[in-house]
Backbone as CSV, one residue per row, in Angstrom:
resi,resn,N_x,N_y,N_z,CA_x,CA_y,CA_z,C_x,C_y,C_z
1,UNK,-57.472,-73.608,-21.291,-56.735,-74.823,-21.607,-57.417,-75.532,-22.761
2,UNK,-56.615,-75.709,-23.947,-57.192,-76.221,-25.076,-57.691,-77.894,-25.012
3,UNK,-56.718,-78.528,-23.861,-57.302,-79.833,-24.152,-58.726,-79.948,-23.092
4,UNK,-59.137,-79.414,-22.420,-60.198,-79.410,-21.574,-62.101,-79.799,-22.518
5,UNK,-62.347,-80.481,-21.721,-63.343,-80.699,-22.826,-64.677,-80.406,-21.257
6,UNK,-64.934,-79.617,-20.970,-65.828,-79.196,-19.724,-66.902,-78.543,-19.618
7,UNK,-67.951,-77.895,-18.564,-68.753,-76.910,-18.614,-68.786,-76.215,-19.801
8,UNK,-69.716,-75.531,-20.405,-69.579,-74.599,-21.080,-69.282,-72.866,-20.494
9,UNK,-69.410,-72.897,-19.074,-68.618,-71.984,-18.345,-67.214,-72.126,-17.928
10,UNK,-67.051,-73.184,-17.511,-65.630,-73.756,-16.991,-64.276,-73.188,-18.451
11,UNK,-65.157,-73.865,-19.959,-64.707,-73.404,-20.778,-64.192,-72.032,-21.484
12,UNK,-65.043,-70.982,-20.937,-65.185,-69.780,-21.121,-63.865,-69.253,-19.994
13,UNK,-64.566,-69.483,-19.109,-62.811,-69.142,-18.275,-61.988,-69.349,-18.425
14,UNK,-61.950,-70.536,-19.009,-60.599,-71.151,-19.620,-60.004,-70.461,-20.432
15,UNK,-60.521,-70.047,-21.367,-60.408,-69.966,-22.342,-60.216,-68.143,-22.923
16,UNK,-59.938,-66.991,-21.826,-59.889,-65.629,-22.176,-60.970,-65.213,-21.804
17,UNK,-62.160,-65.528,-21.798,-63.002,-64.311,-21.492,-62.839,-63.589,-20.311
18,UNK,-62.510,-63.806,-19.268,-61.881,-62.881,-18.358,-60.989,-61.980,-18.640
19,UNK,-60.282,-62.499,-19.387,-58.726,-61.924,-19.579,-59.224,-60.829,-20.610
20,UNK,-59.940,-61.419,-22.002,-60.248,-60.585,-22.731,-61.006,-59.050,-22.101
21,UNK,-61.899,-59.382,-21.167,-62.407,-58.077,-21.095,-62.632,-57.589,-19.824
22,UNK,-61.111,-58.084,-19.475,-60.132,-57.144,-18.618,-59.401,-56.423,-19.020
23,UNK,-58.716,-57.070,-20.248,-57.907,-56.122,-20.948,-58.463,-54.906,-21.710
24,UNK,-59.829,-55.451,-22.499,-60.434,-54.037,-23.257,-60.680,-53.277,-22.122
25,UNK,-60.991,-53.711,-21.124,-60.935,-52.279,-19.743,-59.911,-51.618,-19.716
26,UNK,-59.015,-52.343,-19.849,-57.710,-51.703,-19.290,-57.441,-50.854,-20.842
27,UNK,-58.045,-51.165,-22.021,-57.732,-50.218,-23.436,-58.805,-49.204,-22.784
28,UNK,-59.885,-49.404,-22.494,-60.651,-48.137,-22.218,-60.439,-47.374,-20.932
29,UNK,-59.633,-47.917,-20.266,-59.184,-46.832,-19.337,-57.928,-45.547,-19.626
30,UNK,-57.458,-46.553,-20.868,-56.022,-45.393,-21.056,-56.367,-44.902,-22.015
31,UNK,-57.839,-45.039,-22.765,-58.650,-44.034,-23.302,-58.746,-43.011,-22.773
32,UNK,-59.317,-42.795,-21.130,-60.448,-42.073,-20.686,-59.257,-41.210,-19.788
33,UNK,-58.574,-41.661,-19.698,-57.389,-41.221,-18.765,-56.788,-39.608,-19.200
34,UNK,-56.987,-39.521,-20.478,-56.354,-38.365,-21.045,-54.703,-38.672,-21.508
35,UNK,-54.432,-40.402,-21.820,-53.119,-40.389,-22.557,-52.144,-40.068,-21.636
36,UNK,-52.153,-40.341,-20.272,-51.598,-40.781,-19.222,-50.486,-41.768,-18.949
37,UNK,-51.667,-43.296,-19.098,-50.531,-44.095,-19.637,-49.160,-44.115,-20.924
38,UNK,-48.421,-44.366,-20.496,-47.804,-44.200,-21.758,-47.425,-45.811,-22.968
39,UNK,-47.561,-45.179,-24.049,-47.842,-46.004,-24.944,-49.177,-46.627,-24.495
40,UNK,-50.007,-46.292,-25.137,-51.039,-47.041,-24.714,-51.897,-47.154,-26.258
41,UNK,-51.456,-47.445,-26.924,-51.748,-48.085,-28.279,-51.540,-49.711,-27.969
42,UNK,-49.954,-49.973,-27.194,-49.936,-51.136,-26.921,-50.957,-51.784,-26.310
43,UNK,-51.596,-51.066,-25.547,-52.472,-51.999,-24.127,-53.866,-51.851,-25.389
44,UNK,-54.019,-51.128,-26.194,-55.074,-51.268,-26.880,-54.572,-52.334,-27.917
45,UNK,-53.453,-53.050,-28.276,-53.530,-54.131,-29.242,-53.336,-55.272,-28.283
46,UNK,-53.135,-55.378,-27.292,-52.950,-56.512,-26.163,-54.855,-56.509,-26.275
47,UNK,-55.256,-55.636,-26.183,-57.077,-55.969,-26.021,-57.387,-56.408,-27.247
48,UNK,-57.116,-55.837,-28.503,-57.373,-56.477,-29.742,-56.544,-57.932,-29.818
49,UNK,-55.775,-57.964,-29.143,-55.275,-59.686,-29.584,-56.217,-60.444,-28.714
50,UNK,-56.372,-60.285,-28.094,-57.481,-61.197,-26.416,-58.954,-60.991,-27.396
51,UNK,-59.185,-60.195,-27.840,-60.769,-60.302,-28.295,-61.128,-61.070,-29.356
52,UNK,-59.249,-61.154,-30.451,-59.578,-61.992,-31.509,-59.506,-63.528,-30.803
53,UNK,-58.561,-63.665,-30.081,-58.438,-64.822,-29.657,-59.718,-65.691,-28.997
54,UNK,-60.219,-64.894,-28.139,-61.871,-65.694,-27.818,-62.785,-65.542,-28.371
55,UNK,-63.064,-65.043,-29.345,-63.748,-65.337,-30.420,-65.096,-64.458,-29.946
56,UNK,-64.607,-63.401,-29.316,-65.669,-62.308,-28.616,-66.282,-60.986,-29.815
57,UNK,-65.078,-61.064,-30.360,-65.753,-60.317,-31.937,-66.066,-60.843,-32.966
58,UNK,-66.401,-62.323,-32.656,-67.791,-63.146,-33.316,-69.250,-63.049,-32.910
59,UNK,-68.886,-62.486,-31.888,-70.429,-63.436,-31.031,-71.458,-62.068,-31.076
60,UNK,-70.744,-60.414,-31.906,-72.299,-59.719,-32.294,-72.856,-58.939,-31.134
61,UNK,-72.385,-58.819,-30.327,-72.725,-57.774,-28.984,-72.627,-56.127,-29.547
62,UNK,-73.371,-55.952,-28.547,-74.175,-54.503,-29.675,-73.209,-53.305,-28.664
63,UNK,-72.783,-52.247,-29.002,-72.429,-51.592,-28.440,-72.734,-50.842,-26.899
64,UNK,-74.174,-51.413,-26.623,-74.560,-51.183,-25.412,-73.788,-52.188,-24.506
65,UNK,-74.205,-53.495,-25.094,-73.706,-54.955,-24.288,-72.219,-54.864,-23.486
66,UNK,-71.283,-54.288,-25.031,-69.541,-53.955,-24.418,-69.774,-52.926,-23.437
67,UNK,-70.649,-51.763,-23.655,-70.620,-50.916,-22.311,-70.360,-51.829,-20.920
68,UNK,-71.545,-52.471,-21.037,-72.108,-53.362,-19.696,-71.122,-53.658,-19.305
69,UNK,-70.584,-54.745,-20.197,-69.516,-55.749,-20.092,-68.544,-55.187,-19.682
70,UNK,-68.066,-53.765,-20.029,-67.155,-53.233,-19.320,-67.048,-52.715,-17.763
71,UNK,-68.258,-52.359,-17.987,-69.194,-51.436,-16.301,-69.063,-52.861,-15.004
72,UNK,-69.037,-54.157,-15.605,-69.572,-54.855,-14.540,-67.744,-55.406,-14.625
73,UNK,-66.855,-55.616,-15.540,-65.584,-55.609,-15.137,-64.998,-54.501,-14.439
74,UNK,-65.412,-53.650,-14.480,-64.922,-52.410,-13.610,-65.673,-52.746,-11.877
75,UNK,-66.581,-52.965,-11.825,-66.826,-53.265,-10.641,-66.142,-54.330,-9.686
76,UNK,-66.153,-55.241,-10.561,-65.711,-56.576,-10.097,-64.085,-56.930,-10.158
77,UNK,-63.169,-55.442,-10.375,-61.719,-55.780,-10.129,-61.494,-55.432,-8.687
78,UNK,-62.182,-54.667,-7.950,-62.159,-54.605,-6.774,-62.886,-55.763,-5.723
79,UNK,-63.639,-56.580,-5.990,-64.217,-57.356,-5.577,-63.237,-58.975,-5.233
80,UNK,-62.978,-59.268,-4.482,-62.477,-61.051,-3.851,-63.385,-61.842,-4.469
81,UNK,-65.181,-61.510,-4.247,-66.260,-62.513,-4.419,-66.821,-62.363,-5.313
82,UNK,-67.364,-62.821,-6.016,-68.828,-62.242,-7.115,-69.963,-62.401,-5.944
83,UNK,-70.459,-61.039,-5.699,-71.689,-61.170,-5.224,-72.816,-62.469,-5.176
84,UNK,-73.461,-62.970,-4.110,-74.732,-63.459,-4.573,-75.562,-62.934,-5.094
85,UNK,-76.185,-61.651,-5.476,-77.064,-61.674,-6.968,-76.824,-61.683,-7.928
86,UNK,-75.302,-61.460,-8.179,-74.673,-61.897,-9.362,-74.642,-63.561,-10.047
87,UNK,-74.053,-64.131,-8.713,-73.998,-65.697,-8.673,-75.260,-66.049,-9.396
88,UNK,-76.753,-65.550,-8.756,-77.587,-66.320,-9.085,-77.892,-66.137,-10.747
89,UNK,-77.333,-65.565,-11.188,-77.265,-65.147,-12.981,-76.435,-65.957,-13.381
90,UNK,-75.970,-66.699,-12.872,-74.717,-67.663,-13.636,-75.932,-68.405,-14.495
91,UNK,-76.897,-69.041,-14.260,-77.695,-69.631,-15.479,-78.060,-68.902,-17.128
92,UNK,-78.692,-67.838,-16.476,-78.619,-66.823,-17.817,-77.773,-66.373,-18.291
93,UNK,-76.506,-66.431,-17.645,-75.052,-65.997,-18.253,-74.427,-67.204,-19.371
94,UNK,-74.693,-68.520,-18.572,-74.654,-69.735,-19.433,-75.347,-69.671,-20.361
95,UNK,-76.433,-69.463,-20.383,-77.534,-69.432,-21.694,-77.267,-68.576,-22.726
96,UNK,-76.926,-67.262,-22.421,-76.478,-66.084,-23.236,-75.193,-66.504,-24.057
97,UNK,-74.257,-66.903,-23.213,-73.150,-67.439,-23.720,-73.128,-68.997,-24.870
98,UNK,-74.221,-69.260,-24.408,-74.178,-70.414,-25.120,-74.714,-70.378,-26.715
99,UNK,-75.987,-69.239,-26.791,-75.935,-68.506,-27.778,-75.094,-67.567,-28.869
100,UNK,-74.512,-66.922,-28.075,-73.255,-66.280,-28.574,-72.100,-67.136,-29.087
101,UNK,-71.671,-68.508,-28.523,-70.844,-69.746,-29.158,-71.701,-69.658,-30.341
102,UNK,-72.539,-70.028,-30.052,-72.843,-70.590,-31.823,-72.887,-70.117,-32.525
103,UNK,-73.458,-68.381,-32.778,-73.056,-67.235,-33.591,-71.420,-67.436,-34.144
104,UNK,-70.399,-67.494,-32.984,-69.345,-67.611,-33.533,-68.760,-68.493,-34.096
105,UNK,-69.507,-69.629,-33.640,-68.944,-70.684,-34.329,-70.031,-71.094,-35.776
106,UNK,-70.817,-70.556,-36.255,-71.406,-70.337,-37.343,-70.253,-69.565,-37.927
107,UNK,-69.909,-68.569,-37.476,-69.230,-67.520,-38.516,-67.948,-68.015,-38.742
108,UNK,-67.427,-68.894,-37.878,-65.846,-70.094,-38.237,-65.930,-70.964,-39.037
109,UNK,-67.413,-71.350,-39.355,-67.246,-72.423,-39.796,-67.843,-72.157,-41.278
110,UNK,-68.351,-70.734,-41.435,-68.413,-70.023,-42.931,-67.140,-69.749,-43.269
111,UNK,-66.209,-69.774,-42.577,-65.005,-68.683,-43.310,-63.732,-70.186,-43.162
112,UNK,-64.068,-70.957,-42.293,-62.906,-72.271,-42.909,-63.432,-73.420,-43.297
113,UNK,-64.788,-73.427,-44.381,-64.437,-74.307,-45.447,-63.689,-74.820,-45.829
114,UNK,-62.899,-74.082,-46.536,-61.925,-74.591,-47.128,-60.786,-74.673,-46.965
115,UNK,-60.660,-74.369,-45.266,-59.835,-74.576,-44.527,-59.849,-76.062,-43.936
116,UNK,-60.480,-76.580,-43.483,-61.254,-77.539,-42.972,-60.864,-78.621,-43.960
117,UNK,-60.907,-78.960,-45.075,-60.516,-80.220,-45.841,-59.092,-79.642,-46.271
118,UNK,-58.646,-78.838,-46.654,-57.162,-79.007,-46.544,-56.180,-79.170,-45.382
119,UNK,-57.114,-78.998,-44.534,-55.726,-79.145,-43.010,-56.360,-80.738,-42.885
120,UNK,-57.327,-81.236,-43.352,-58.140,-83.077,-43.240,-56.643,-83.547,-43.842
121,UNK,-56.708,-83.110,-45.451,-55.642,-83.413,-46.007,-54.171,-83.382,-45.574
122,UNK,-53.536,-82.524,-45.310,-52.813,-82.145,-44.709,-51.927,-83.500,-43.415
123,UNK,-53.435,-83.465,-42.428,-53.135,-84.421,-41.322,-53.227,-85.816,-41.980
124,UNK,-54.028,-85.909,-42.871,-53.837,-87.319,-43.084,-52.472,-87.692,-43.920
125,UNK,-51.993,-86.990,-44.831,-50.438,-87.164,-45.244,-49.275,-87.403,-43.484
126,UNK,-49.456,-86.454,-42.994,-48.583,-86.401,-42.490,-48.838,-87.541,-41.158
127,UNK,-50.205,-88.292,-41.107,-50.381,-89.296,-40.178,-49.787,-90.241,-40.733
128,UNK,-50.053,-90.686,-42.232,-49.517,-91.773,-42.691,-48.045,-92.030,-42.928
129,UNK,-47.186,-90.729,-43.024,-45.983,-90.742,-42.940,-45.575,-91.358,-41.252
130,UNK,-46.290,-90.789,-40.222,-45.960,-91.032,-38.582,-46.070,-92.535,-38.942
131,UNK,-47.044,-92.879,-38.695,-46.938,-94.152,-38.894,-46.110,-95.571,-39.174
132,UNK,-45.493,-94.843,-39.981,-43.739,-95.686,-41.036,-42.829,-95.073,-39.780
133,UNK,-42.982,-94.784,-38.813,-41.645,-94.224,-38.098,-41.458,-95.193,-37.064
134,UNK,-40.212,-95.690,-36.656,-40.078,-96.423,-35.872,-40.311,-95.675,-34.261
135,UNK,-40.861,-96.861,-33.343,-41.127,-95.929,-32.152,-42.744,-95.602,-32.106
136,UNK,-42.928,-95.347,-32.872,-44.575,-94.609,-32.790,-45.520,-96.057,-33.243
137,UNK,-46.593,-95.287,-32.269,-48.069,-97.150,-32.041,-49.068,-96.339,-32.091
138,UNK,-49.781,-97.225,-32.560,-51.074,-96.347,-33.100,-51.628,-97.444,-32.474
139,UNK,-53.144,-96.727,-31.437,-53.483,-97.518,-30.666,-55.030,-97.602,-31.194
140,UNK,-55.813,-99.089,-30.932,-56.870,-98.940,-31.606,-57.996,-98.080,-32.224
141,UNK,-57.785,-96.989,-31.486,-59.185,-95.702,-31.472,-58.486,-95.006,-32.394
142,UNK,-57.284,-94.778,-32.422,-56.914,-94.112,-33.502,-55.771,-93.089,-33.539
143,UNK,-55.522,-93.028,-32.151,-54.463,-91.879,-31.993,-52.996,-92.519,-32.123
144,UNK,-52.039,-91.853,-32.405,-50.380,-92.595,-32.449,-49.585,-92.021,-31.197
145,UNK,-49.360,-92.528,-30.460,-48.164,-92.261,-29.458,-46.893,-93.024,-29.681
146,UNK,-46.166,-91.855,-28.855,-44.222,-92.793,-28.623,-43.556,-92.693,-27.050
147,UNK,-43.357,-93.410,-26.870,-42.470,-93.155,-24.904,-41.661,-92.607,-25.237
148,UNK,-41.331,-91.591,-24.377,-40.201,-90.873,-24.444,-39.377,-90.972,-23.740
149,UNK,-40.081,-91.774,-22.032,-39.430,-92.079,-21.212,-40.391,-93.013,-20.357
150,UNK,-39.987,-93.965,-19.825,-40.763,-94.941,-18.798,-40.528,-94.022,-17.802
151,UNK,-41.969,-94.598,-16.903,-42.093,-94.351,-15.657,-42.304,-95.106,-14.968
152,UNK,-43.144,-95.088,-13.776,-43.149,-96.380,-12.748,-44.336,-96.505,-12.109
153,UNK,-44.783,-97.695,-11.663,-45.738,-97.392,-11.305,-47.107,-97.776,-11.955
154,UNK,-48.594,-97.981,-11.783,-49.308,-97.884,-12.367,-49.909,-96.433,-13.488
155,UNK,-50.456,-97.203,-14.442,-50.881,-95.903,-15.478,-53.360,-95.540,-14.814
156,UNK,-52.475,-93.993,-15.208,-54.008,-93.453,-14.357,-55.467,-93.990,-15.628
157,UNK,-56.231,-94.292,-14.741,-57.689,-94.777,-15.140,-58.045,-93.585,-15.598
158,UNK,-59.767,-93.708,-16.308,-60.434,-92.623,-16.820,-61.032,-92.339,-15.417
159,UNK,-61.103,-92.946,-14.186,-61.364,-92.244,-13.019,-60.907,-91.585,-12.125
160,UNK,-59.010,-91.520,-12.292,-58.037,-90.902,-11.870,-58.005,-89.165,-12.037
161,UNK,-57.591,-88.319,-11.325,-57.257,-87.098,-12.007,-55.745,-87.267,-11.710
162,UNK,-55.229,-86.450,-12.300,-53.492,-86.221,-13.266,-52.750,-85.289,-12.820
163,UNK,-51.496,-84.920,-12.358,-50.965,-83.815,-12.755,-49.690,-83.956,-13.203
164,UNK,-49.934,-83.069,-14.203,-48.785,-82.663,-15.619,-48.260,-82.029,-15.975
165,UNK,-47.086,-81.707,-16.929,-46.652,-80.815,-17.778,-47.379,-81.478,-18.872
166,UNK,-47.903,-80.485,-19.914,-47.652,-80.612,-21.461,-47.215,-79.417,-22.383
167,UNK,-47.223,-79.756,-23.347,-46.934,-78.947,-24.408,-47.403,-79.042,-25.656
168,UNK,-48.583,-78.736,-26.486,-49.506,-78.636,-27.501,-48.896,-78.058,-28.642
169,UNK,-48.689,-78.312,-29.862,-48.476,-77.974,-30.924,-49.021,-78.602,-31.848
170,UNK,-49.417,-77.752,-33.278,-49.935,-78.342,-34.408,-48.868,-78.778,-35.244
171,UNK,-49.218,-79.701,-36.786,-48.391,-79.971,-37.117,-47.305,-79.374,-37.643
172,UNK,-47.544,-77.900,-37.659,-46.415,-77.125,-38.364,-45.805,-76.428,-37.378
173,UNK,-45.796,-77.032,-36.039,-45.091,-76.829,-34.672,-45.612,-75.493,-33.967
174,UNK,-47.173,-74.372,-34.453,-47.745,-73.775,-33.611,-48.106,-73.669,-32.673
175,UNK,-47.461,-73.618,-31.483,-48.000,-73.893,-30.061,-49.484,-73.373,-29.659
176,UNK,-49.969,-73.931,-29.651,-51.465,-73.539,-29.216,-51.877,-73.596,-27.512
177,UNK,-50.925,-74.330,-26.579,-51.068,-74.263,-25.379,-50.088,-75.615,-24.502
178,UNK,-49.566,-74.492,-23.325,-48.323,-75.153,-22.733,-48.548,-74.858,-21.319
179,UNK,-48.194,-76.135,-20.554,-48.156,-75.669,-19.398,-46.887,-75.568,-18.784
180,UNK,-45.761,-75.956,-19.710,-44.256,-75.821,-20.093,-43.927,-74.722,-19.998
181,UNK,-44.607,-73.710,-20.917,-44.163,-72.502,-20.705,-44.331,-71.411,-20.200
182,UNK,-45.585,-72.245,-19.433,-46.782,-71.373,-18.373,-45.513,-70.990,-16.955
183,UNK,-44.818,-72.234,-16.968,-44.018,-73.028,-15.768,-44.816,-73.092,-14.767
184,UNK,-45.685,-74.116,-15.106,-46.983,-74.262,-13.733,-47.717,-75.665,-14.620
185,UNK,-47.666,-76.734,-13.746,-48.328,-77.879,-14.350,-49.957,-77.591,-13.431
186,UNK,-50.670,-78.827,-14.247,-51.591,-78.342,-14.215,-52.726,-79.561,-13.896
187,UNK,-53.746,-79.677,-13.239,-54.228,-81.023,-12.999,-55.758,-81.052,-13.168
188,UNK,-56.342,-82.418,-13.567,-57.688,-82.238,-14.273,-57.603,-83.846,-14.407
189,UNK,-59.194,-83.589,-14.370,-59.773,-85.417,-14.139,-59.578,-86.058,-15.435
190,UNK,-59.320,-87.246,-15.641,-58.993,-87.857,-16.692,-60.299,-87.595,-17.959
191,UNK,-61.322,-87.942,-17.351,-62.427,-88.158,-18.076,-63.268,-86.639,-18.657
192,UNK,-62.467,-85.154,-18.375,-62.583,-83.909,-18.359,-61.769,-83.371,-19.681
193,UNK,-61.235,-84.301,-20.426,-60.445,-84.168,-21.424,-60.597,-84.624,-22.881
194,UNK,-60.041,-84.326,-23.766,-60.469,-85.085,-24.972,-59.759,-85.960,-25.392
195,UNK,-60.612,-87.253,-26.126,-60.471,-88.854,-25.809,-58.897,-88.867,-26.104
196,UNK,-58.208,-88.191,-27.146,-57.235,-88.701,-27.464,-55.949,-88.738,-26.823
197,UNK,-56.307,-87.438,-25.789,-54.997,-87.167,-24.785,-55.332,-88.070,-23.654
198,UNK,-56.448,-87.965,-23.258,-56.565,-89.031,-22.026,-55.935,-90.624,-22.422
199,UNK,-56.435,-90.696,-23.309,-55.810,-92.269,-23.535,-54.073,-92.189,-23.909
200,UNK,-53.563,-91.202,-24.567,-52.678,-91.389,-24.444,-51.778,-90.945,-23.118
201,UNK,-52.294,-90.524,-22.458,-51.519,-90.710,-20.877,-52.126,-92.171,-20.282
202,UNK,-53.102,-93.180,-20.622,-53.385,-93.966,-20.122,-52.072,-94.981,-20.576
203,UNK,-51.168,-94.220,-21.831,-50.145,-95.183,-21.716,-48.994,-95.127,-21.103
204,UNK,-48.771,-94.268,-19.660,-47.428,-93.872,-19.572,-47.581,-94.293,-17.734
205,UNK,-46.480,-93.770,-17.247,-46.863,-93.941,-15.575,-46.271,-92.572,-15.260
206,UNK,-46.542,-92.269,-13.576,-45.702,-91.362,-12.585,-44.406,-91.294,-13.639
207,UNK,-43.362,-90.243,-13.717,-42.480,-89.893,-14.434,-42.016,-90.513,-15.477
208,UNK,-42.806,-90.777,-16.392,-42.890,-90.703,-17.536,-42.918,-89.522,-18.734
209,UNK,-42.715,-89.960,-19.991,-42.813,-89.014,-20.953,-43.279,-89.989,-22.012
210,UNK,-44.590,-89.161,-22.622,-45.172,-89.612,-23.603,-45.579,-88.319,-24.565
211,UNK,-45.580,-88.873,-25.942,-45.901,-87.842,-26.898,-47.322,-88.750,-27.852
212,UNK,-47.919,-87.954,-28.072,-49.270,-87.775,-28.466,-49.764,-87.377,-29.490
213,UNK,-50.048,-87.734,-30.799,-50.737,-87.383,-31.977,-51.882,-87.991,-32.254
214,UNK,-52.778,-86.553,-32.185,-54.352,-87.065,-31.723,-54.942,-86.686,-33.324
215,UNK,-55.451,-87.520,-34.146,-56.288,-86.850,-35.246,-57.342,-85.709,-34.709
216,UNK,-57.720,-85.284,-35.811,-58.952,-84.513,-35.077,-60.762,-84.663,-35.164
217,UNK,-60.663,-86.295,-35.184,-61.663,-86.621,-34.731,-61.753,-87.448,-33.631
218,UNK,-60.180,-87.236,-33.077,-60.566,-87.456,-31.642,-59.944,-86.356,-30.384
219,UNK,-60.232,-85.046,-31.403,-59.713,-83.859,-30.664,-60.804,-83.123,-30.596
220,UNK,-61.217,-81.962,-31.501,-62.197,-80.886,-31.478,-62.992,-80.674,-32.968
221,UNK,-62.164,-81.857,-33.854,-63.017,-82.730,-34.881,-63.193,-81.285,-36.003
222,UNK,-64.295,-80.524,-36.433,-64.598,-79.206,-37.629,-65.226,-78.386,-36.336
223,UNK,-64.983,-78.576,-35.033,-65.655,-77.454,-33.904,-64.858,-77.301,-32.916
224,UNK,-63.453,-76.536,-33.158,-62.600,-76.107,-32.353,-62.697,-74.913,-31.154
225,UNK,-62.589,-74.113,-30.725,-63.048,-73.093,-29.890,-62.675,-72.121,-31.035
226,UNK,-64.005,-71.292,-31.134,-64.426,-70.013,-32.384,-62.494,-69.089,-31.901
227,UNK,-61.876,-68.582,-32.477,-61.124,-67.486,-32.661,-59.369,-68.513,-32.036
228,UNK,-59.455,-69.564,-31.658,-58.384,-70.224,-31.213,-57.492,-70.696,-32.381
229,UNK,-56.190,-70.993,-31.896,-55.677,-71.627,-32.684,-55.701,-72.889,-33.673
230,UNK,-56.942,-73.403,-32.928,-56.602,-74.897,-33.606,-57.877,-74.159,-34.187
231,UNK,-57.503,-74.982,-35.651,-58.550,-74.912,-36.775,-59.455,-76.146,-37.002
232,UNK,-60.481,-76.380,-37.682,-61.232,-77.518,-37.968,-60.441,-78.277,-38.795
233,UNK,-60.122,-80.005,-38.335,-59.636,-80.842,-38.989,-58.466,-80.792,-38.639
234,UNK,-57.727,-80.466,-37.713,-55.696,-80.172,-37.006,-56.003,-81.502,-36.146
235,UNK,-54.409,-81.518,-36.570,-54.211,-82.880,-35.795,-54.025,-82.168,-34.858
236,UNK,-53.508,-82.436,-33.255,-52.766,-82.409,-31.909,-51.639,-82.792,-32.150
237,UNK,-50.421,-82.494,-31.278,-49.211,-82.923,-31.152,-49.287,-82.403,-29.581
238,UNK,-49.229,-84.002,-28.284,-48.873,-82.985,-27.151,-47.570,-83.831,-26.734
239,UNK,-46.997,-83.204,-25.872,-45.841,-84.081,-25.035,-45.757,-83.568,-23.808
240,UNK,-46.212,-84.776,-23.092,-46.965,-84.783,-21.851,-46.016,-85.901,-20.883
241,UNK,-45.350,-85.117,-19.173,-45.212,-85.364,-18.283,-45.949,-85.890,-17.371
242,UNK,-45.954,-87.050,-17.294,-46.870,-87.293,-15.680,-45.895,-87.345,-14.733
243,UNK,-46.845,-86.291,-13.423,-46.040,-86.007,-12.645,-46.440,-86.793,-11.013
244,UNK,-47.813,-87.274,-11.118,-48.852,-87.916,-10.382,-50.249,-87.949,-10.809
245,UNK,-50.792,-89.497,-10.024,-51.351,-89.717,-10.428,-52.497,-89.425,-9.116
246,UNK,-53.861,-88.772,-8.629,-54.330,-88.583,-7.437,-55.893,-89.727,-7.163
């Protein structure tokens, strides 16, 4: 979930690494299979899209490491639990991982330079145009919202958790993440999020509709998640259901 601002594990789950290298299993199984599966070029670009996407062919793992990485997903599709001696590696798994972020996000942030002040540019034209639109409030910190629909009720605190529909797009209408089209809303503590969406649900109630344009220095700012959609300097666009408040 792109708006999640959490653990640096919590994030990782979030965010494909499971998925990713489940799927390169599943490319190296219809490797090993003898061409069994059929079409299985596909299931090998379903693994190449998941690996670009988490930013896992940034982070420099040596051909032994993907072995591993594969050996211990192969174990663990049969498994309900992660073992306790596994569990107790969750620290060094954090640590490793946390290393490997920054590799990748070193190598994002060599290659969108000059990405990075033209999408600045970019959002700031197209903020100052929002702005002149009737309907839309730009609230002190900086973000612009519009009601789309009243709701009722009190609006949730930064101590509240939420549950929602949204729907994430950049400004050139790229969906970067939906729980719209997931068809599964989704719920998370107010204060677990980034500033600009939380506050703008702090303006809406129980069945409401509010829409959301978050700059991106009060989103993920020039340090977006390495291989994701949103680039350094993208505005947000969400439009967000509250469905309760807990």
């Amino acid at each position: 979930m792109e708006i999640t601002n959490l653990s640096l594990m919590t994030r990782i789950m979030k965010t494909g690494f499971i998925l990713t290298t489940s799927t390169l299993l599943m490319s190296f199984a219809c490797a090993q299979d003898g061409g069994k599966t059929e079409d299985p070029e596909v299931y090998e670009a379903i693994g190449m899209m998941f690996a670009e996407g988490s930013g896992l062919g940034k982070m420099k793992f040596t051909d032994e490491q993907i072995d591993l990485i594969l050996a211990g997903m192969k174990k663990g599709i049969g498994l309900k639990k992660m073992p306790p001696e596994f569990e107790a590696l969750m620290p060094k798994v954090q640590a490793l991982m946390t290393q490997k972020m920054k590799i990748a996000r070193q190598a994002d942030q060599e290659g969108n330079k000059g990405i990075t002040s033209e999408n600045k540019a970019k959002s700031k034209e197209y903020l100052d145009l929002l702005a002149t639109q009737e309907g839309v409030l730009k609230d002190p910190s900086g973000f612009y919202y519009e009601i789309i629909q009243k709701g009722k009720g009190p609006s949730p605190t930064m101590k509240n958790t939420v549950r929602l529909h949204y729907h994430g797009t950049l400004i050139d209408g790229t969906v970067f993440d939906s729980s719209v089209d997931r068809g599964q809303p989704t719920s998370f503590p107010m204060g677990g999020v980034i500033k600009g969406f939380s506050g703008g649900l702090m303006k809406t109630q129980v069945g409401g509709k509010v829409r959301i344009y978050i700059p991106s220095d009060l989103g993920y700012g020039d340090n977006p998640r390495p291989g994701g959609k949103i680039k350094p300097g993208d505005t947000l666009i969400f439009e967000c259901e509250l469905l309760e408040i807990k």
